[in-house]
N, CA, C and O of each residue as an XYZ file, in Angstrom:
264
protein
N       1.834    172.314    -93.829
C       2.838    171.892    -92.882
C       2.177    171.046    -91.794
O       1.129    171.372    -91.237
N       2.898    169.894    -91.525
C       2.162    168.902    -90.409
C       2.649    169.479    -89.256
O       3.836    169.774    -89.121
N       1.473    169.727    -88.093
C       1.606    169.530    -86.792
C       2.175    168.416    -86.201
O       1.491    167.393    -86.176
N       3.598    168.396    -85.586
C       4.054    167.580    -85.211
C       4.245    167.375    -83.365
O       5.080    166.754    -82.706
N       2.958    168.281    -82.939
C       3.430    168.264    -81.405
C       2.599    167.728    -81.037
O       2.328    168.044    -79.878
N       1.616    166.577    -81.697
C       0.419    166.171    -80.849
C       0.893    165.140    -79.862
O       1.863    164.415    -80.087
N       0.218    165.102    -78.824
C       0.959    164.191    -77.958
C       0.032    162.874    -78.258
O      -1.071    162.843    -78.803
N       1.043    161.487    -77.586
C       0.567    160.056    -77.839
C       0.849    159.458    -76.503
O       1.654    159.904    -75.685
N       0.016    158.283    -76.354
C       0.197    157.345    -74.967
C      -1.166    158.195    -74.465
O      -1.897    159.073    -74.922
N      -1.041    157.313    -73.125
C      -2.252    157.864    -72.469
C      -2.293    158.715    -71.089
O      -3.152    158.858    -70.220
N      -1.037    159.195    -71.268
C      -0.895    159.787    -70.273
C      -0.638    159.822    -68.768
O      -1.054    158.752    -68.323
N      -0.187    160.504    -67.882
C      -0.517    159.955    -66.339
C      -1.483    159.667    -65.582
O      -1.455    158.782    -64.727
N      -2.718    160.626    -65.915
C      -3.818    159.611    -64.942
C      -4.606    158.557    -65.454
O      -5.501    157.966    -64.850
N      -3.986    158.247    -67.279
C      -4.302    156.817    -67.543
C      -3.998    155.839    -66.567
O      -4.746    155.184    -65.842
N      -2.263    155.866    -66.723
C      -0.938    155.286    -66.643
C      -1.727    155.126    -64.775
O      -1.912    153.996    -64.321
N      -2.019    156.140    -64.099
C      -2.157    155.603    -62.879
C      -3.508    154.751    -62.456
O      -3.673    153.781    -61.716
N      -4.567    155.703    -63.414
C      -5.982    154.384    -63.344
C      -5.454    152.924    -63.408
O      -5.910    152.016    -62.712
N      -4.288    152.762    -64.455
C      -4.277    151.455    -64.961
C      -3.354    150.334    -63.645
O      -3.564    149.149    -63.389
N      -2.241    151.377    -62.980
C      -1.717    151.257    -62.114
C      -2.360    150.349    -61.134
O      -2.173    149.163    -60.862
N      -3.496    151.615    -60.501
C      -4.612    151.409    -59.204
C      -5.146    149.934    -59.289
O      -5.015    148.918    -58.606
N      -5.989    150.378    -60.752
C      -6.630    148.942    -61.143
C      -5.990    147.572    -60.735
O      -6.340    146.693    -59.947
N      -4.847    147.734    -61.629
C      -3.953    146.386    -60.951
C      -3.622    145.701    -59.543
O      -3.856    144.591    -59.065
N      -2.831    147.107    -58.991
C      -2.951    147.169    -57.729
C      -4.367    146.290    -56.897
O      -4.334    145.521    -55.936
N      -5.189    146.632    -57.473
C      -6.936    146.447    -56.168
C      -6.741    144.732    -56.891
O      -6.497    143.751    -56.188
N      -6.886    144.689    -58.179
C      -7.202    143.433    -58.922
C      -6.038    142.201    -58.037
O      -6.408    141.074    -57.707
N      -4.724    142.720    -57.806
C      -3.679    141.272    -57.316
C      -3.852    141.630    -55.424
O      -3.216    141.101    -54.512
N      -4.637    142.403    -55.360
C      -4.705    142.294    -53.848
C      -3.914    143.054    -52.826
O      -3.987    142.867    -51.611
N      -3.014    144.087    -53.542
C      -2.285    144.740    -53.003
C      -2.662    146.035    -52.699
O      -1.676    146.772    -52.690
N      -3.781    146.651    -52.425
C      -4.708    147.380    -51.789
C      -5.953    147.517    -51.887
O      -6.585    147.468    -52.942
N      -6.281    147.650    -51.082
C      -7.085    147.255    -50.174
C      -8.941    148.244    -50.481
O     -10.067    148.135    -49.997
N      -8.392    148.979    -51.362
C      -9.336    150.575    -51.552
C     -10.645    150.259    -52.155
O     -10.548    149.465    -53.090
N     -11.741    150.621    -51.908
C     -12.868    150.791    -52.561
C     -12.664    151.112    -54.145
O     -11.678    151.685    -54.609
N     -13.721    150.661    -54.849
C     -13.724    151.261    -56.736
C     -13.692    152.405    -56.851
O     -12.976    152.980    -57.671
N     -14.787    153.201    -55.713
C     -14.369    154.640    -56.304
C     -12.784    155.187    -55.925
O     -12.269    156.150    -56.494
N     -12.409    154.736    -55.322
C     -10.737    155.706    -55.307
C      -9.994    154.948    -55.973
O      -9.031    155.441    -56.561
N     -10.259    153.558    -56.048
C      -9.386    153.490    -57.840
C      -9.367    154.012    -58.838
O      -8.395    154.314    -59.531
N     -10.827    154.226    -59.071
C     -10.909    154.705    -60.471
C     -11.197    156.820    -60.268
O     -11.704    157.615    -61.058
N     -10.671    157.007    -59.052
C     -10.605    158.111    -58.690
C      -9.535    159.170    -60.153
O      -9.824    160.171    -60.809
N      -8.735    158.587    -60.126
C      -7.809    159.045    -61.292
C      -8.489    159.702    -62.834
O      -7.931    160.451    -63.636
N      -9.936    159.088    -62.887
C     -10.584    159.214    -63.823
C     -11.644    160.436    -63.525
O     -11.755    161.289    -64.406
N     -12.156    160.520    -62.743
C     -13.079    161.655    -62.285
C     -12.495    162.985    -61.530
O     -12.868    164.109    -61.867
N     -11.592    162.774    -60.531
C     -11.158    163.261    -59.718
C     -10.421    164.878    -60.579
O     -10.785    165.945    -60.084
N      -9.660    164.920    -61.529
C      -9.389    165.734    -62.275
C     -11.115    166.931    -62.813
O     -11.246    168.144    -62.975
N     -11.942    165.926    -62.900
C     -12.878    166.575    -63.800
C     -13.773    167.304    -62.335
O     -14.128    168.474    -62.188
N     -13.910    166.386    -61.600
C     -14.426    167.057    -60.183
C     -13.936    168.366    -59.554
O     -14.562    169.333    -59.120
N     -12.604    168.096    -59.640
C     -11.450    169.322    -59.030
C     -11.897    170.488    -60.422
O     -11.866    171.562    -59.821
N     -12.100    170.667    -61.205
C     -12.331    171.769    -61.989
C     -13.814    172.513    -61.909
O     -14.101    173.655    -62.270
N     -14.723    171.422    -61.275
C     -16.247    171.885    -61.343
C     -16.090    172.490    -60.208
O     -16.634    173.593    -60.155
N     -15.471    172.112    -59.177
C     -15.406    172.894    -57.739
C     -14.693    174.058    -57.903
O     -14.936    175.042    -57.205
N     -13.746    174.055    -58.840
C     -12.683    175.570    -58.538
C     -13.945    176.297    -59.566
O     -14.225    177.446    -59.224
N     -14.645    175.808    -60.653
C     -15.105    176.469    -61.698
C     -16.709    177.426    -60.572
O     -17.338    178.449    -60.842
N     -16.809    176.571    -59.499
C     -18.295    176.783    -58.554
C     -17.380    177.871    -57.727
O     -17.817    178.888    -57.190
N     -16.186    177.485    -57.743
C     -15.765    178.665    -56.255
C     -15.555    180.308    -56.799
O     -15.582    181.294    -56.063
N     -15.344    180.308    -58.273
C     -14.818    181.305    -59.018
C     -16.271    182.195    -59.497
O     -16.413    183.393    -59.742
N     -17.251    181.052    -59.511
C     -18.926    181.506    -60.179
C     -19.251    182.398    -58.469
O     -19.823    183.488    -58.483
N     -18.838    181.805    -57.232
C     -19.402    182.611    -56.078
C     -18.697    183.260    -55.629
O     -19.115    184.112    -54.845
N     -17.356    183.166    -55.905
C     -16.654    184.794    -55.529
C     -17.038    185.709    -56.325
O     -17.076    186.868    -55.913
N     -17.395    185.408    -57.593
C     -17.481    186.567    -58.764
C     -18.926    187.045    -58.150
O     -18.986    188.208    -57.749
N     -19.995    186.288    -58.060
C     -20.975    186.713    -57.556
C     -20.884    188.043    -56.573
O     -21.098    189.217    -56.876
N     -20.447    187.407    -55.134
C     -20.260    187.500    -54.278
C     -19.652    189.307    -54.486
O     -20.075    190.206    -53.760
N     -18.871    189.480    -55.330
C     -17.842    190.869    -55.835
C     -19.027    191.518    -56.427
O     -19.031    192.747    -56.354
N     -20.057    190.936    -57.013
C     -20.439    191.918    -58.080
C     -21.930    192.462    -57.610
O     -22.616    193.350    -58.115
N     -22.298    191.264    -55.991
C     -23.400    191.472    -55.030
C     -22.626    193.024    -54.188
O     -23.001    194.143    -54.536
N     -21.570    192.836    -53.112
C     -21.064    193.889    -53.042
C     -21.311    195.186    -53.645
O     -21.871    196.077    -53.007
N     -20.877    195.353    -54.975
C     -20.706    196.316    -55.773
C     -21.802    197.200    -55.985
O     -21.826    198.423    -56.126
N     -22.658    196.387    -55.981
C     -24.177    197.414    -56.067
C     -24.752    197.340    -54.930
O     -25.804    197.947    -54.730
């Protein structure tokens, strides 16, 4: 039986990289490269930080404990 729920396109923080890009490229803001292409990292950043905050609370609980 075929899996028919895979998703296609590129999604929203393609759809908005590609957005930004344009945006900086015709002059209609004004922003540095990195917060254009913020759309691209910014997701993967936000997970290493919650993934670092979750590694030092857990710590932090299990320093306590003993």
């Amino acid at each position: 039986m075929a899996d028919s729920s895979r998703a296609t396109g590129i999604g929203f923080w393609g759809a908005l990289t590609l957005l930004f890009i344009a945006f900086k490229i015709t002059g209609y803001i004004d922003w540095s490269w990195i917060w254009v292409l913020a759309p691209l990292w910014g997701p993967i950043a936000l997970m290493l930080v919650v993934a670092f905050v979750v590694i030092l609370v857990t710590l932090a609980l299990d320093w306590d404990g003993q």
